[in-house]
Structure formats: structure tokens, C-alpha cells
N, CA, C and O atoms as CSV, one atom per row, in Angstrom:
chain,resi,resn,atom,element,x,y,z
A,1,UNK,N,N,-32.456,-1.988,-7.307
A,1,UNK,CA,C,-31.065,-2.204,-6.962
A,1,UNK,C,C,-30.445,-3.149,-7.994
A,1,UNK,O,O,-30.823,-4.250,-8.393
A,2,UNK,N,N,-29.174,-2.251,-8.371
A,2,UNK,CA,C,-28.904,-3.449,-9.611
A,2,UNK,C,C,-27.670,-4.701,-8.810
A,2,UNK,O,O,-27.344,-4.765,-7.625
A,3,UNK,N,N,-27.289,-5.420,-9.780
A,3,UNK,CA,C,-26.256,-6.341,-9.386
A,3,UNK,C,C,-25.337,-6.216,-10.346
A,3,UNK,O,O,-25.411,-6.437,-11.555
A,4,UNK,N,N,-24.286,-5.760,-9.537
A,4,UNK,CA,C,-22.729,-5.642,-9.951
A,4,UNK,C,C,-21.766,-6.538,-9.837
A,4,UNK,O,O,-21.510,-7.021,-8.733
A,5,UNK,N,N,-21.009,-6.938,-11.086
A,5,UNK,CA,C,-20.173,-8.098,-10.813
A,5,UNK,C,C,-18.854,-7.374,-10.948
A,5,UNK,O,O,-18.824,-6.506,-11.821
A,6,UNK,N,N,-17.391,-7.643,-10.003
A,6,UNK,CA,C,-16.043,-7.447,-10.482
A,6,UNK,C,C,-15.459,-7.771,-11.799
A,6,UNK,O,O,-15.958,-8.633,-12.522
A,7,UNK,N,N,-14.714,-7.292,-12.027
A,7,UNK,CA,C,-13.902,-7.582,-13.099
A,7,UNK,C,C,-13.651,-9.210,-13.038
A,7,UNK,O,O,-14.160,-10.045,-13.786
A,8,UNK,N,N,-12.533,-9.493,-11.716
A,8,UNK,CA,C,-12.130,-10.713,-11.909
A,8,UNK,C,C,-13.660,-11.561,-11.979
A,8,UNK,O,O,-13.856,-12.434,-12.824
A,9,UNK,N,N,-14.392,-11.276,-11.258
A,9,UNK,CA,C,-15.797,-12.713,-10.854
A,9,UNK,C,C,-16.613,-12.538,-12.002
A,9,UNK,O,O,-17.312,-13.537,-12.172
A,10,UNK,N,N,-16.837,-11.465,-13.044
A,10,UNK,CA,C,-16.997,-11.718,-14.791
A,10,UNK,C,C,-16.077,-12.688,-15.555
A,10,UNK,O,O,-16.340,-13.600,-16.338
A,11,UNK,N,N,-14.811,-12.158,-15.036
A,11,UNK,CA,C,-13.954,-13.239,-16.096
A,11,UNK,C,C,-14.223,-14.643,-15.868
A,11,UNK,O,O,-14.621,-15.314,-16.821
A,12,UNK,N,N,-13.993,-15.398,-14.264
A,12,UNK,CA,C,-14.181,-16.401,-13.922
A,12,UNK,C,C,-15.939,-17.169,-13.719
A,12,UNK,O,O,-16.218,-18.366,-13.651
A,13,UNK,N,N,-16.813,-16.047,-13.667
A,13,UNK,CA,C,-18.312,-17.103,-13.591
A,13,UNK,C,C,-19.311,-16.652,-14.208
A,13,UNK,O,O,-20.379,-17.262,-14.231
A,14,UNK,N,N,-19.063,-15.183,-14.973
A,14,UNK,CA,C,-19.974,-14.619,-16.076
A,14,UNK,C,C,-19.657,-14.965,-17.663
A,14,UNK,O,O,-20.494,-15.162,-18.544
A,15,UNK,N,N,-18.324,-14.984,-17.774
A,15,UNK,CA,C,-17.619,-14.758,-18.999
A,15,UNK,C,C,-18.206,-16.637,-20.167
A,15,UNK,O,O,-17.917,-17.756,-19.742
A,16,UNK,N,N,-18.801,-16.462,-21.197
A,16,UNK,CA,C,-18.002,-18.132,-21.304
A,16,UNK,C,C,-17.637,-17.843,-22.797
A,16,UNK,O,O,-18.121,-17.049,-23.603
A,17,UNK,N,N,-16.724,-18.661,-22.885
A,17,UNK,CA,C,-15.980,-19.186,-22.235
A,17,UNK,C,C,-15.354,-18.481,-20.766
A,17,UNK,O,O,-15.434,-17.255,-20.832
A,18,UNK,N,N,-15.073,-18.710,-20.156
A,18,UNK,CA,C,-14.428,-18.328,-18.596
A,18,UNK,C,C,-12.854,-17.902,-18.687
A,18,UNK,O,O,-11.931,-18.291,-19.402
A,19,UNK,N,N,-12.935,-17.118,-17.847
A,19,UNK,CA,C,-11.472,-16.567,-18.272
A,19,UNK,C,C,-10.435,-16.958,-16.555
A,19,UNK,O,O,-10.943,-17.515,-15.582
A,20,UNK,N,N,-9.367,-16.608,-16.613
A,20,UNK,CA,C,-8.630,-16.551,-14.857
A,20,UNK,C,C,-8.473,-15.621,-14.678
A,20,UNK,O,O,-7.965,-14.858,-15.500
A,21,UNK,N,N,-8.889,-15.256,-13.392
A,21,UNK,CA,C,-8.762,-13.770,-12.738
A,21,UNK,C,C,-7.300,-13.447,-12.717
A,21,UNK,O,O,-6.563,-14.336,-13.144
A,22,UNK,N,N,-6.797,-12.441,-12.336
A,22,UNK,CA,C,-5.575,-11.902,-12.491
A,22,UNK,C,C,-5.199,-12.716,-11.204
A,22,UNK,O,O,-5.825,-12.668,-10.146
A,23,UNK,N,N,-3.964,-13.549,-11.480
A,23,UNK,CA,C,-2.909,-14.103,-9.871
A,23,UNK,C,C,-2.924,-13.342,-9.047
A,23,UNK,O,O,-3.195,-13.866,-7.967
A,24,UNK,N,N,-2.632,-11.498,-8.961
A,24,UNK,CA,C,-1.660,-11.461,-8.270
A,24,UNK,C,C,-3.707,-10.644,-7.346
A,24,UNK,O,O,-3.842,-9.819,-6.442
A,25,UNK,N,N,-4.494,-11.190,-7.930
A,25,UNK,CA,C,-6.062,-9.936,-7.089
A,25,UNK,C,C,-6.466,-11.834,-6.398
A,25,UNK,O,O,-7.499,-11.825,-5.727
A,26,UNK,N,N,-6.064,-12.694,-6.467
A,26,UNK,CA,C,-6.962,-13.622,-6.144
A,26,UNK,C,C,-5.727,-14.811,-5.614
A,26,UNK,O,O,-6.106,-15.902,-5.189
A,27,UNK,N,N,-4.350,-14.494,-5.686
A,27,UNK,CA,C,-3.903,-15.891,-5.318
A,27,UNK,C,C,-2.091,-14.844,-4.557
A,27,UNK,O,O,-1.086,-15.286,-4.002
A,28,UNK,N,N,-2.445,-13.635,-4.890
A,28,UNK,CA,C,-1.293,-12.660,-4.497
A,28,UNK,C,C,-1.028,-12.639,-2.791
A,28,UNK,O,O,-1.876,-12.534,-1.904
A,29,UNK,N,N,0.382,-12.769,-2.676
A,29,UNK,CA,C,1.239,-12.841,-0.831
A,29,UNK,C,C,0.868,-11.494,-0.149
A,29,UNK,O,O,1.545,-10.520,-0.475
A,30,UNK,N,N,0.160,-11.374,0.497
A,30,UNK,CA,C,0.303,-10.324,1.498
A,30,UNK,C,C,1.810,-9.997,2.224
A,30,UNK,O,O,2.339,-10.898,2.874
A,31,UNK,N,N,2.277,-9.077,2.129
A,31,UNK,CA,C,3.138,-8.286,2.916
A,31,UNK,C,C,3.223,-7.497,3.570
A,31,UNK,O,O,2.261,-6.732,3.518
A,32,UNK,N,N,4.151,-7.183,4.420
A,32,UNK,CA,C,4.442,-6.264,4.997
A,32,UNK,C,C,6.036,-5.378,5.127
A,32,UNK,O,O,7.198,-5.778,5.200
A,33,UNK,N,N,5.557,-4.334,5.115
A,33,UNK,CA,C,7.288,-3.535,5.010
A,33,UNK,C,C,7.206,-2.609,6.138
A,33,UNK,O,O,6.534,-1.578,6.177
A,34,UNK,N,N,8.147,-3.202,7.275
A,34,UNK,CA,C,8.352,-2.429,8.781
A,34,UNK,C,C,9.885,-1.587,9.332
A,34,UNK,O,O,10.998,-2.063,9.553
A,35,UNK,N,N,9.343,-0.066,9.439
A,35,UNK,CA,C,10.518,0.528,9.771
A,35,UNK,C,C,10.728,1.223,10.868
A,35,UNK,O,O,9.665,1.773,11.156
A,36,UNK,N,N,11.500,1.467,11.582
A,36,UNK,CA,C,11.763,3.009,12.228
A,36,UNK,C,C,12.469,3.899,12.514
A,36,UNK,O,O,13.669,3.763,12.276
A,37,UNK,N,N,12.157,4.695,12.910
A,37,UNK,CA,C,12.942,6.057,12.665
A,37,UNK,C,C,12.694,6.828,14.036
A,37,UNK,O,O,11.747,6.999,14.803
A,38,UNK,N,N,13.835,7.151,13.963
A,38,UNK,CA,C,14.158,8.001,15.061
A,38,UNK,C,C,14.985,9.838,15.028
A,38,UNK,O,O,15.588,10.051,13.976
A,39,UNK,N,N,15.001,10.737,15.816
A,39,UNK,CA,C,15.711,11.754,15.421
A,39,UNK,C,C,14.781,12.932,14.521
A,39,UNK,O,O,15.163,13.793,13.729
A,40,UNK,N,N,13.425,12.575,15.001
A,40,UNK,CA,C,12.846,13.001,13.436
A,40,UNK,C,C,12.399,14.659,14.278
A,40,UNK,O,O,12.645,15.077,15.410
A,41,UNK,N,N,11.720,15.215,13.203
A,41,UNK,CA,C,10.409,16.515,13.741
A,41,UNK,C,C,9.549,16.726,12.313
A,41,UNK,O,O,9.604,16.261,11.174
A,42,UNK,N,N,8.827,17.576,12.946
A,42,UNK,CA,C,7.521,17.871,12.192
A,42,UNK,C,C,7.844,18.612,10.727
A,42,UNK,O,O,8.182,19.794,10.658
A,43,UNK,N,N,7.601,17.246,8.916
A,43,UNK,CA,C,7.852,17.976,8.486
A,43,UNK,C,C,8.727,17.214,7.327
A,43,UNK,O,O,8.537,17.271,6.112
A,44,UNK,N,N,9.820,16.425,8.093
A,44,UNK,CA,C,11.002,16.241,8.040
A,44,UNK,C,C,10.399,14.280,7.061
A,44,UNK,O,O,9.568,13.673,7.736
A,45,UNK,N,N,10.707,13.757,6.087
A,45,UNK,CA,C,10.393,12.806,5.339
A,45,UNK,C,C,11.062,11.451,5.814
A,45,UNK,O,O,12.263,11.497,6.078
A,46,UNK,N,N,10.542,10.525,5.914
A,46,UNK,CA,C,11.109,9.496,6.290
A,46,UNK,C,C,11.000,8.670,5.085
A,46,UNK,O,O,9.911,8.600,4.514
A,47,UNK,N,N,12.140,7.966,4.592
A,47,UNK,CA,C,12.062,7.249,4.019
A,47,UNK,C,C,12.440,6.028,4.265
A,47,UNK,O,O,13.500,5.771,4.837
A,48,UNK,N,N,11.389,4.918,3.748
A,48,UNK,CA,C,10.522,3.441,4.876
A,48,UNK,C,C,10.478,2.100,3.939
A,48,UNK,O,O,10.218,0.954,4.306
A,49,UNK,N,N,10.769,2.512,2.775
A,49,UNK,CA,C,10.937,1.396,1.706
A,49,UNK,C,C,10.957,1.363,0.599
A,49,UNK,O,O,10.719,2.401,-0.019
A,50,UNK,N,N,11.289,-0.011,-0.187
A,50,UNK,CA,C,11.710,0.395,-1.784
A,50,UNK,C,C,10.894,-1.259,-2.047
A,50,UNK,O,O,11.260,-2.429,-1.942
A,51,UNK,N,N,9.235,-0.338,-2.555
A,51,UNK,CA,C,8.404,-1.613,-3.230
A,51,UNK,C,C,8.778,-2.200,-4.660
A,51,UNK,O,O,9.395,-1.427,-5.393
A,52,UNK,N,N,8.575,-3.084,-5.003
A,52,UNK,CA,C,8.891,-3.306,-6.227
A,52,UNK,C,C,7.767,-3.209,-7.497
A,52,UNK,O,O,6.620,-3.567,-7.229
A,53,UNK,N,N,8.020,-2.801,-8.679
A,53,UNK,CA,C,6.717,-3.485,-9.481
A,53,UNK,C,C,5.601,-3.971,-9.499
A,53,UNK,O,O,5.833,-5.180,-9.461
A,54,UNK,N,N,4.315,-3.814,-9.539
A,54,UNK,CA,C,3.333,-4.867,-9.599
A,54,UNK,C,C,2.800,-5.184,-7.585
A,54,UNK,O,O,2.209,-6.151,-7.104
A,55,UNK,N,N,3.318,-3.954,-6.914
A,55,UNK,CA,C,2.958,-4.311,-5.915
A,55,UNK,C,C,1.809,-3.256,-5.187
A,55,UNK,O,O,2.160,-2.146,-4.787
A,56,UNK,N,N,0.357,-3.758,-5.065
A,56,UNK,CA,C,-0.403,-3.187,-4.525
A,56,UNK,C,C,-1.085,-2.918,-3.112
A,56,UNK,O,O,-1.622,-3.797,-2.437
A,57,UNK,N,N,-0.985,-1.569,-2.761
A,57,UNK,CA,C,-0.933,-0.991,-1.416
A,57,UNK,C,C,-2.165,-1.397,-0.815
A,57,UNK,O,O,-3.224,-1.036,-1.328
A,58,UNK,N,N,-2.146,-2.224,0.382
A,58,UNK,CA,C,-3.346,-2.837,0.886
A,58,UNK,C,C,-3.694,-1.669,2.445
A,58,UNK,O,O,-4.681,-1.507,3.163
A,59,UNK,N,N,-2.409,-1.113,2.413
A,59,UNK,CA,C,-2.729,0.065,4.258
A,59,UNK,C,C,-1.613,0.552,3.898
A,59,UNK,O,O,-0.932,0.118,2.969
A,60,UNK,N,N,-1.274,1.730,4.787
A,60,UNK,CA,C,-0.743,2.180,5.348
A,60,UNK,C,C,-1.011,2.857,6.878
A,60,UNK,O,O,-1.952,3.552,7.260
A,61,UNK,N,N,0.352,2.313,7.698
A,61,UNK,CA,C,0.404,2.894,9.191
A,61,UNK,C,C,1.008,3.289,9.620
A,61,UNK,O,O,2.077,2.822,9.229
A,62,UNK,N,N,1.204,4.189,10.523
A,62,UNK,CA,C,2.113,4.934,11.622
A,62,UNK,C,C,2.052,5.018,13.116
A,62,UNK,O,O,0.903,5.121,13.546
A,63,UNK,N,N,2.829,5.004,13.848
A,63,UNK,CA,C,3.036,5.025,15.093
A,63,UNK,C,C,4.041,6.125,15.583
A,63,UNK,O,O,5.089,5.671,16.042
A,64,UNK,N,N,3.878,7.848,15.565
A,64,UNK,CA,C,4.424,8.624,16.069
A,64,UNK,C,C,4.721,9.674,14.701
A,64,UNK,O,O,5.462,10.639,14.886
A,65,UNK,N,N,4.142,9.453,13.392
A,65,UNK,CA,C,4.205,10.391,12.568
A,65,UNK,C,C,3.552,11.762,12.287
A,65,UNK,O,O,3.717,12.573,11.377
A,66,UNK,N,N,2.376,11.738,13.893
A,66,UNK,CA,C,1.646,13.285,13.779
A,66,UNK,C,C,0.470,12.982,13.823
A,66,UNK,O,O,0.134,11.849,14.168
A,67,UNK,N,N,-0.137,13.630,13.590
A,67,UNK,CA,C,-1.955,14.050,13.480
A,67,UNK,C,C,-2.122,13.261,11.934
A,67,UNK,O,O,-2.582,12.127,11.799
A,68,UNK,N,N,-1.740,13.951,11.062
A,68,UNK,CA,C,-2.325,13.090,9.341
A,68,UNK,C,C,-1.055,12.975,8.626
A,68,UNK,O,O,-1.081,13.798,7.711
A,69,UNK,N,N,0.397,12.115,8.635
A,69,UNK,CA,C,1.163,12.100,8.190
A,69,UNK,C,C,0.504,11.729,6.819
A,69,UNK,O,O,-0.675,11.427,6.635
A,70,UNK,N,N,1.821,11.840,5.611
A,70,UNK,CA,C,1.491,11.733,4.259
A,70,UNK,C,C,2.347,10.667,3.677
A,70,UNK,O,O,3.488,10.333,3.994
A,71,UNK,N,N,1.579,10.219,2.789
A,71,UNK,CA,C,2.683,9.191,2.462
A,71,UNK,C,C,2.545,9.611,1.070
A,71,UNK,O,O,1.650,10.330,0.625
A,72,UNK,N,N,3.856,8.916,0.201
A,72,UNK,CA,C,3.300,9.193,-1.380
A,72,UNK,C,C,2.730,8.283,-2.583
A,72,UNK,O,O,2.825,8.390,-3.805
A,73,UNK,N,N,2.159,7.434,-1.821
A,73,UNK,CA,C,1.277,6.398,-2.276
A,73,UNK,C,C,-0.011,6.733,-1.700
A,73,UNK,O,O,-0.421,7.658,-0.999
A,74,UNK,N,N,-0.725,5.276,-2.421
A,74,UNK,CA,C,-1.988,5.729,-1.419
A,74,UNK,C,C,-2.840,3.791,-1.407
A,74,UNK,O,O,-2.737,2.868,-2.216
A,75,UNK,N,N,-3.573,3.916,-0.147
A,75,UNK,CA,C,-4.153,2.631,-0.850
A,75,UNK,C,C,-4.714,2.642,-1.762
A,75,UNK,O,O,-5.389,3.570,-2.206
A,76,UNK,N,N,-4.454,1.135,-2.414
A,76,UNK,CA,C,-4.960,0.873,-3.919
A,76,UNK,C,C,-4.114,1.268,-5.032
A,76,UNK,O,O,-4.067,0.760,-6.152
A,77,UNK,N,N,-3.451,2.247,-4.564
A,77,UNK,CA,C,-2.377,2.344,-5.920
A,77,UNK,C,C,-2.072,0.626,-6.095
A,77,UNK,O,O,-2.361,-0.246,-5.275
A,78,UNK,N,N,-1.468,0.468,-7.292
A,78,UNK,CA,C,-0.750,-0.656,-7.967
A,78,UNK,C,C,0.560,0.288,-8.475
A,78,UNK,O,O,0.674,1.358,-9.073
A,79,UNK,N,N,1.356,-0.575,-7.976
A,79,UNK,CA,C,3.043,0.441,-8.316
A,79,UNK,C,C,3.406,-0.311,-9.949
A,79,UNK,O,O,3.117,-1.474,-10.232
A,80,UNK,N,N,4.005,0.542,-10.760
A,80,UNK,CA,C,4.487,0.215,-12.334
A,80,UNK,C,C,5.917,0.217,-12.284
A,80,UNK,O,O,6.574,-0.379,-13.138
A,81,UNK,N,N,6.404,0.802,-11.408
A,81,UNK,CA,C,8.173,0.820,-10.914
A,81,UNK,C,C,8.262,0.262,-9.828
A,81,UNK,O,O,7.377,0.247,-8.972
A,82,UNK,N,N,9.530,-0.345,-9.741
A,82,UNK,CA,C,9.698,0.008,-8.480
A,82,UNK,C,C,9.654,1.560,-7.668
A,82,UNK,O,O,9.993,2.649,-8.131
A,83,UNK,N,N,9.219,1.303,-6.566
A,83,UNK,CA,C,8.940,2.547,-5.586
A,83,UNK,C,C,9.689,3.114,-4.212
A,83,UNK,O,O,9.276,2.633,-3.157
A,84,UNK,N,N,10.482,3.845,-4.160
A,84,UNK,CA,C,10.736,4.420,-2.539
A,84,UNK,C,C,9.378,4.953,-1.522
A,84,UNK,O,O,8.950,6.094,-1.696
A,85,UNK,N,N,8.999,4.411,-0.887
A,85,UNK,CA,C,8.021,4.969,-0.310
A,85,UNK,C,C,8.515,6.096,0.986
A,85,UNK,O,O,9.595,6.047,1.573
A,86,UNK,N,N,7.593,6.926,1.189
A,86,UNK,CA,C,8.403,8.073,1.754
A,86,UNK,C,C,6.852,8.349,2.688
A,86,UNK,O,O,5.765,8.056,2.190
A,87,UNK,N,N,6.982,8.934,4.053
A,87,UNK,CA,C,6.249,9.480,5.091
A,87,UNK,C,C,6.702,10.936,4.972
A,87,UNK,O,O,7.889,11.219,4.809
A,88,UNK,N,N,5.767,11.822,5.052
A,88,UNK,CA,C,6.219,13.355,5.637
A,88,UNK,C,C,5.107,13.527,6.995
A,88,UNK,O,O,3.914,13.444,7.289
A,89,UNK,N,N,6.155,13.760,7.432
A,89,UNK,CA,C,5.586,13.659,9.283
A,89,UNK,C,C,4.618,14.748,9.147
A,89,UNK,O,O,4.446,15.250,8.037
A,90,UNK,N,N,3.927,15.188,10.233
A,90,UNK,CA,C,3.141,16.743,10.593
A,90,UNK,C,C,3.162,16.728,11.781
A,90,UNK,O,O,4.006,16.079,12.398
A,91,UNK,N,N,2.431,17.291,12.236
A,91,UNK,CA,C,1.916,18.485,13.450
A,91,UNK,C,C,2.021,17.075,14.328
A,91,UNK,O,O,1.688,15.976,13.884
A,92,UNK,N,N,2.492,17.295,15.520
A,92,UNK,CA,C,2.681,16.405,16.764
A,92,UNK,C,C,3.495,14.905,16.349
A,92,UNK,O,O,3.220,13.860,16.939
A,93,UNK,N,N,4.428,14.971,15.357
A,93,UNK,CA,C,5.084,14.039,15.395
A,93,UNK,C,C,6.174,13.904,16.471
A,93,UNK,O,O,6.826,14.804,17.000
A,94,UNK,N,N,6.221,12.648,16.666
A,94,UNK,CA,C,7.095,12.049,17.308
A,94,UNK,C,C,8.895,12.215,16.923
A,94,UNK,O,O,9.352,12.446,15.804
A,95,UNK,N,N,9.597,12.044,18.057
A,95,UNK,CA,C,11.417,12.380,17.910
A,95,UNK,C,C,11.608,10.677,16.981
A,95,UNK,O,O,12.521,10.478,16.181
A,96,UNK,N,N,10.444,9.546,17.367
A,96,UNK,CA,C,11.054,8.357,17.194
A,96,UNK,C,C,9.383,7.642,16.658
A,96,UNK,O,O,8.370,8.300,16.891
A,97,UNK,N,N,9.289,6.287,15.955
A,97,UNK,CA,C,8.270,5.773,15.480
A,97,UNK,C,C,8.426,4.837,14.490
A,97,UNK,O,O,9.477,4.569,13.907
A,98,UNK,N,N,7.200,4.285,14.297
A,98,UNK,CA,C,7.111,3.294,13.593
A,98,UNK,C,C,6.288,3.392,12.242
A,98,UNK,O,O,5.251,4.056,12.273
A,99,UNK,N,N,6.652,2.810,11.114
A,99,UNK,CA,C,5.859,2.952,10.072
A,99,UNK,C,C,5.425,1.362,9.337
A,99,UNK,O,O,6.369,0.572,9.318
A,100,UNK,N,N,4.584,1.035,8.960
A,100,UNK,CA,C,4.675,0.050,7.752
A,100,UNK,C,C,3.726,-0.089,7.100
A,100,UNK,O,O,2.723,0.078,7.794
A,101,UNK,N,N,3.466,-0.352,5.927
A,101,UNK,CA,C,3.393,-0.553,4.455
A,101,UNK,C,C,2.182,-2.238,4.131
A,101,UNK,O,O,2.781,-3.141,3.547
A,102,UNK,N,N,1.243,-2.427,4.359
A,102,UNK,CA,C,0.899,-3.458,3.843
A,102,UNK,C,C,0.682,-3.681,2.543
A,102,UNK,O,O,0.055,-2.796,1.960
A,103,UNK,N,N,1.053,-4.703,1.862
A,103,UNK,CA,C,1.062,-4.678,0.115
A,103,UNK,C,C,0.731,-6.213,-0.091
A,103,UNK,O,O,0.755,-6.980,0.871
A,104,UNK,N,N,0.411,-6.658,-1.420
A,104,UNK,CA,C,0.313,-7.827,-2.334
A,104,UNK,C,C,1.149,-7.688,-3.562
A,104,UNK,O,O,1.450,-6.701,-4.232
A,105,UNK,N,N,1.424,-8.897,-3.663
A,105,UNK,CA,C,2.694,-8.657,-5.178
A,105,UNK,C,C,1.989,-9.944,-5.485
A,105,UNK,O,O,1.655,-10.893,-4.776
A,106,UNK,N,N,1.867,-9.683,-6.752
A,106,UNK,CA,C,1.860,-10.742,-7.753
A,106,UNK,C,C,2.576,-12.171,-7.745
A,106,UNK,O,O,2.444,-12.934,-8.702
């Protein structure tokens, strides 16, 4: 079994000289972006927020978007634009619901 080190924990306790891990993987704000929507059906796109730059997707959730709604991110993306994030409902969505977005920004 070998031993694997991260990127950042090479820079900071393998590297020497030693380097600083990236701010936004080791000292970055957790967020959250909360919406809802109502009026909807199966299918039909909700759009739930506008991430900015440099902001990486820690979850995504739903409350009434169907069986496997879609989003057009994904976790772990890291966004390079700003972003509209968008839900497409499916099969047994809800008329009304909740969505949100957990992220870290730099």
C-alpha cells in the first residue's frame, strides 16, 4: 500500500523549501445559495443562482425536483466565470421546492 500525499500537504510539509497551500482549498468561506420555486413540472429548468469566479461546488440539493434532477454543474467543479446555475426537474417533480448550492470561494 503506497502513501499518497495532496497537492496542497506536498506544498506545505513535503516540499522544502515549503510552499502555501492554495487560500481558497484550506482557509476558503463555505456557502450557501438557497432558492425556491414554485409553478414548476417535469422538465421545465429552474434557475437558482449566479456563482461567481473561483467558486467551488461542495453539494448540491433539492427538495421537490423529481427522482434525479440535473443540475449543470457538478460537485467539484471549480467555476472560471461567473455561473447561472440551473436545475432541470424530472420524473415526479414537485408544482413547488427547494434548491441550494453549497460552495467555497476563495
Amino acid at each position: 500500500m503506497a502513501d499518497i500525499f495532496g497537492s496542497n500537504y506536498t506544498k506545505e510539509y513535503i516540499n522544502d523549501p515549503s510552499e502555501a497551500a492554495n487560500v481558497g482549498d484550506y482557509n476558503g468561506k463555505q456557502r450557501v445559495a438557497i432558492d425556491t420555486f414554485s409553478g414548476a413540472s417535469v422538465a421545465d429548468v429552474v434557475y437558482c443562482a449566479k456563482l461567481p469566479a473561483g467558486a467551488f461546488i461542495l453539494n448540491l440539493s433539492d427538495i421537490g425536483g423529481g427522482t434525479t434532477p440535473v443540475f449543470n454543474v457538478a460537485i467539484g467543479d471549480k467555476l472560471s466565470v461567473d455561473t447561472i446555475i440551473t436545475c432541470t426537474l424530472d420524473t415526479g417533480a414537485s408544482a413547488s421546492g427547494t434548491i441550494w448550492i453549497e460552495y467555497s470561494l476563495d
